[in-house]
N, C-alpha and C positions, 0 to 999 in steps of 0.2 A: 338797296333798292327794295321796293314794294311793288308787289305785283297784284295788280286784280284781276278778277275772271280773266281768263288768259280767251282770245279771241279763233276760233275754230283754226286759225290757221297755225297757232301754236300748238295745236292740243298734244300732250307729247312730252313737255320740254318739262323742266323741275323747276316747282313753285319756291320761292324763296322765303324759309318763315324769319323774321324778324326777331334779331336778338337783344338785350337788353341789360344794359350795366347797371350794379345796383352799388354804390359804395356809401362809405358815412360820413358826413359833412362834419366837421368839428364848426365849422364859421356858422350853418344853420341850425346844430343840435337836432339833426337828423338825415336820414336816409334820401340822395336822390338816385332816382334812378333813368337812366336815357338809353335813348334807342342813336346806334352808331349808325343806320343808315338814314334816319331823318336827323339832318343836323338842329337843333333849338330845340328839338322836343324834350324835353324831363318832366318831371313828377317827383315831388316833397311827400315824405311823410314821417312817421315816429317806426313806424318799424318795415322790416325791406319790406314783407307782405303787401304790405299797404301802397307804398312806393310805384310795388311791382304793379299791382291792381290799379292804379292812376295813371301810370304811366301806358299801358296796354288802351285804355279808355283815351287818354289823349290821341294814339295812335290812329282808333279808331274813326276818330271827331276830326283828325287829320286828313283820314281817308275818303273821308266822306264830302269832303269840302275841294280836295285835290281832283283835277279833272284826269 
């Protein structure tokens, strides 16, 4: 789960950061990497860095859109 601004009535409780799997695709000839609490989210790239850095940004773009 993803938590945003937590609302005064939580203030308190522990934010939950967001982790992220990075493995190597032999079928894509590269790195994806996904987040285990937003199911469908991944991110492709040539090396984990890069993966990781896409993947965080989709996160975001996710977040942003989610009410």
């Amino acid at each position: 789960m993803i938590l945003k601004q937590k609302p005064e009535s939580q203030i308190g409780t522990t934010d939950i950061e967001p982790k992220f799997l990075i493995a190597w695709s032999e079928e894509d000839g590269g790195y994806v990497a996904t987040c285990p609490e937003v199911p469908g989210l991944s991110a492709f790239s040539e090396t984990k860095e890069d993966a990781l850095a896409e993947a965080q940004i989709a996160l975001e773009l996710f977040e942003e859109t989610c009410p």
